[in-house]
N, C-alpha and C positions, 0 to 999 in steps of 0.2 A: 183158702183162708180169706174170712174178708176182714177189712183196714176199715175201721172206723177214729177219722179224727175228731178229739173232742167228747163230750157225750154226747150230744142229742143224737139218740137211735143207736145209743152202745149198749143198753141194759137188753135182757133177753128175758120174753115171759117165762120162763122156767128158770129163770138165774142162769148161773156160770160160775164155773172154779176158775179160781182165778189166783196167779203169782201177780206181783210187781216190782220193777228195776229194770235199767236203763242199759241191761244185755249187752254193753258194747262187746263187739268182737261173739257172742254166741258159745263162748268157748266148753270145756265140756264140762267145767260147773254147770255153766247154764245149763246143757245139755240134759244131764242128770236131773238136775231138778222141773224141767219140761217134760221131762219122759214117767217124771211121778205125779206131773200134773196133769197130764192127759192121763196116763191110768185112774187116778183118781175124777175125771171127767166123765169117763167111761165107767166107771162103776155107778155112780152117780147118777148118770142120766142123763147130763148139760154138757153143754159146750165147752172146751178150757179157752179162756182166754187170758192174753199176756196185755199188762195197761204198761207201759212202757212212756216216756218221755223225751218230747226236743223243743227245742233246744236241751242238752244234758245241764241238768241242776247244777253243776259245776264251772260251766260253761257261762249259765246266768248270776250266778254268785260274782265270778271274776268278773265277766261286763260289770254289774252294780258296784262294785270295789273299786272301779277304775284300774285293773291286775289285771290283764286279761293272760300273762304268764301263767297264771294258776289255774285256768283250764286244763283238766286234762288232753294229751294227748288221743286224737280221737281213729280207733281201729277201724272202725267199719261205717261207710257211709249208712243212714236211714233206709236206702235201698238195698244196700248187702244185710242189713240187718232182717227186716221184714222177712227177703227172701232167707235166710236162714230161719227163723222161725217158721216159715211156712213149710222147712225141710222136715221143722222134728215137727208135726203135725200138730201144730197147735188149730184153732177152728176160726180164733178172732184175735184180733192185735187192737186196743185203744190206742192210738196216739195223740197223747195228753199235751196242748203247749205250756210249756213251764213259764210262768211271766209273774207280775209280783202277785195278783191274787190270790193263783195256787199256793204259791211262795211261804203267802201271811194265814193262811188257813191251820187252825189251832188243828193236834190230831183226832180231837173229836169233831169237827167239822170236816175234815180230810174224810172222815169214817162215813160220818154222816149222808154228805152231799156226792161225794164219789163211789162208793163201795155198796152204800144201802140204796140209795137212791140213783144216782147214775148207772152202776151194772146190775144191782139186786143178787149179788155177791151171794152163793151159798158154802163156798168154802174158799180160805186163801190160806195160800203156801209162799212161805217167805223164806229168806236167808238168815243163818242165825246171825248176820250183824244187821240186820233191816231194822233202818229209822225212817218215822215220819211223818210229818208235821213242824208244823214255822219252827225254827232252830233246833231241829231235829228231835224233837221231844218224844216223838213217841214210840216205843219198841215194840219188842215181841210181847213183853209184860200188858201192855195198856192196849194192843190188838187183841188179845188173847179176850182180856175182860170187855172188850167194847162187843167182841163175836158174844159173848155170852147175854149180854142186851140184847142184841139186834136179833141173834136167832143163827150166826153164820159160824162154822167150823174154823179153828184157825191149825194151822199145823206149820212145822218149822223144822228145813234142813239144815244138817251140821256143813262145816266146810268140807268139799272135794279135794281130795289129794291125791296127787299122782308122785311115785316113788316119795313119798313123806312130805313133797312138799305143795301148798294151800294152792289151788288155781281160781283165779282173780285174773281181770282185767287187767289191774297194774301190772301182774307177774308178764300178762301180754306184750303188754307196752313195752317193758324191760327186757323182753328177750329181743323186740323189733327194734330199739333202738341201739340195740347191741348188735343189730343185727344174724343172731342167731335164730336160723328159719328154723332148723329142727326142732330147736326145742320151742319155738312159735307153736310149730305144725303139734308138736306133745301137749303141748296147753290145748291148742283148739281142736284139736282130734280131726283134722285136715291142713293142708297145705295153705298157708295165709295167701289171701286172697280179695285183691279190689276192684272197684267195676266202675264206669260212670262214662260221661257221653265224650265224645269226641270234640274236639276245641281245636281253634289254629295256636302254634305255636311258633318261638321263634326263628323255626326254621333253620336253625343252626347244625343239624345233624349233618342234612343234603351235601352240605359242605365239606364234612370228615370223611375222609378215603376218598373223597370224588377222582374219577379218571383222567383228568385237567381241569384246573385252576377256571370256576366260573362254568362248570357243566352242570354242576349238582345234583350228578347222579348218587350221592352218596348213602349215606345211613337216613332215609327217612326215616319221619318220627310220626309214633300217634301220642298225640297227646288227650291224656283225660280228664277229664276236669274232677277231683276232687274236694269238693265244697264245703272244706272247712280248715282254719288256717292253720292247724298243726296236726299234720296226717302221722300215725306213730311211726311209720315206718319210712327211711331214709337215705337214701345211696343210688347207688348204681347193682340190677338184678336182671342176674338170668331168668325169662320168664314164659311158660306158654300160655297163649291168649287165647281164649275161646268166643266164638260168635263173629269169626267174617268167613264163614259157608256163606254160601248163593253166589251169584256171579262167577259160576263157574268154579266155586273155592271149596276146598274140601272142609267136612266136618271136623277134622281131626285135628287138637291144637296146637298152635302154630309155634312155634319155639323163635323168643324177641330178647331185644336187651332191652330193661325198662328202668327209665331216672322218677325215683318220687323225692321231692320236697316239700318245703314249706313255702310254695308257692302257689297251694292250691292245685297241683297238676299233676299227673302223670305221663311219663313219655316212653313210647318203644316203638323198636323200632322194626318196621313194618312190611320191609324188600317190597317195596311198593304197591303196599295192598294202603288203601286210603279211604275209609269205612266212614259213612257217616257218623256211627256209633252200632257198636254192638251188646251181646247180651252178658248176664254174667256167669251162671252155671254151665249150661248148656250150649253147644251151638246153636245157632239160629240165622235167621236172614238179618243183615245188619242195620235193621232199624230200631235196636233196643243196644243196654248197657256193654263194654270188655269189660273183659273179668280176667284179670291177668295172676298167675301162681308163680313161686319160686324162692330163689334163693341167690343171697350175695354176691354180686363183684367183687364192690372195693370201695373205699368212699367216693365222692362228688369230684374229688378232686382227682383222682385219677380217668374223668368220664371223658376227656379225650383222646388219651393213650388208649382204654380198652373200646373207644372207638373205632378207632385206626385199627383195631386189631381183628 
């Protein structure tokens, strides 16, 4: 898949099918509607490409508001996201910075400058609640008739539901900060899942269970840096980590106990393997993203007890 930020050298002489939205988490709405935009790519001739957004429009709203509470919780870093789009085979990702320009851009200049002219757009597939343009003016109604100008197909999926009910992003959010991984893992049609580089932390783990007072043999920690200040998911998690293979380390993931907050970080812990960073999917040598899966301890507050334990 290749990553083009911005436009210059995102349009393709033959066009591209194309969805847009800001995919947090990949889940299997998105899923779904990736997998009819690559067939439809494929039928077609062109490439499918996903125009996608970061900072998230929500994100830059509350910055501008002085709120920044009303950001969304955010599921998946930029890098777990990419790499999931690049699972369900998409061909190209725009990554669009959201800033006030984009922001103030009416939805016939949004049509205009981005879709006809930026990618040369031959068909887009959207969500039946997709808005867009300055104060969200524009829908599937004024897309529909803008493709009939320009010359580009517009088509539009209904919501995905799993047992009756809508899968969304929020629905994400809500089961992770309920801490409910199963039905997490139901919404994304895999086991939730976060990756990012290796960081020092406060060292406080070494300390829990150590064998005497000041050896600090105890529970090391990796900590990951998470780069953004409200990661949805929050507690204390059983978890296996994939990508510290090499150095003699096996492929096979490695079963940790992992603390996320809203501190930007993630920590688990490590029985002394101490990676400069590793990968996310996959094993690998540890010079790329962990990628850690699972499911609940107990809150924050119990993270010393099930230390010790």
């Amino acid at each position: 898949m290749r990553i083009v930020r911005g436009l210059r050298g995102a349009a393709v002489p033959g066009g591209c099918a194309l969805t847009i939205g800001n995919f947090d988490g990949v889940h299997r709405g998105h899923q779904a509607m990736l997998a009819l935009l690559t067939n439809e790519a494929r039928h077609r001739g062109v490439p499918s490409c996903v125009l996608t957004f970061e900072p998230h429009p929500r994100d830059f709203f509350a910055a501008r508001s002085g709120r920044p509470e009303l950001a969304p919780a955010r599921i998946a870093t930029l890098r777990d996201k990419l790499a999931e789009l690049r699972r369900c085979g998409i061909d190209r990702t725009v990554v669009l910075r959201f800033d006030e320009r984009l922001a103030s851009l009416s939805p016939e200049a949004f049509v205009d400058e981005v879709l006809v002219r930026g990618l040369r757009t031959r068909v887009v597939l959207v969500g039946d609640d997709f808005r867009y343009g300055a104060r969200r003016a524009g829908d599937y109604a004024t897309l529909d008739a803008a493709g009939a100008r320009h010359g580009f197909d517009v088509a539009r999926m209904m919501s995905y539901e799993v047992h009756g009910l809508r899968v969304s992003s929020s629905a994400v959010r809500d089961a992770l900060a309920a801490g409910d991984m199963a039905h997490a893992a139901a919404l994304l049609g895999r086991p939730y899942t976060i990756s990012g580089h290796v960081v020092h932390g406060a060292k406080l783990g070494r300390a829990l269970g150590e064998s005497a007072p000041g050896r600090g043999d105890g529970f090391r920690t990796l900590n990951l840096r998470f780069p953004h200040p409200r990661p949805a998911a929050g507690g204390i998690f059983v978890v296996r980590v994939l990508g510290l293979a090499g150095r003699g380390r096996s492929a096979t993931p490695t079963p940790m106990a992992a603390s996320c907050r809203s501190s930007c970080c993630t920590s688990c812990t490590t029985n002394g393997a101490t990676p400069r960073s590793t990968r996310c999917a996959t094993a690998s040598p540890p010079t790329s993203p962990t990628r850690a899966a699972g499911g609940p301890i107990g809150p924050s507050t119990r993270r010393r007890r099930e230390a010790r334990r």
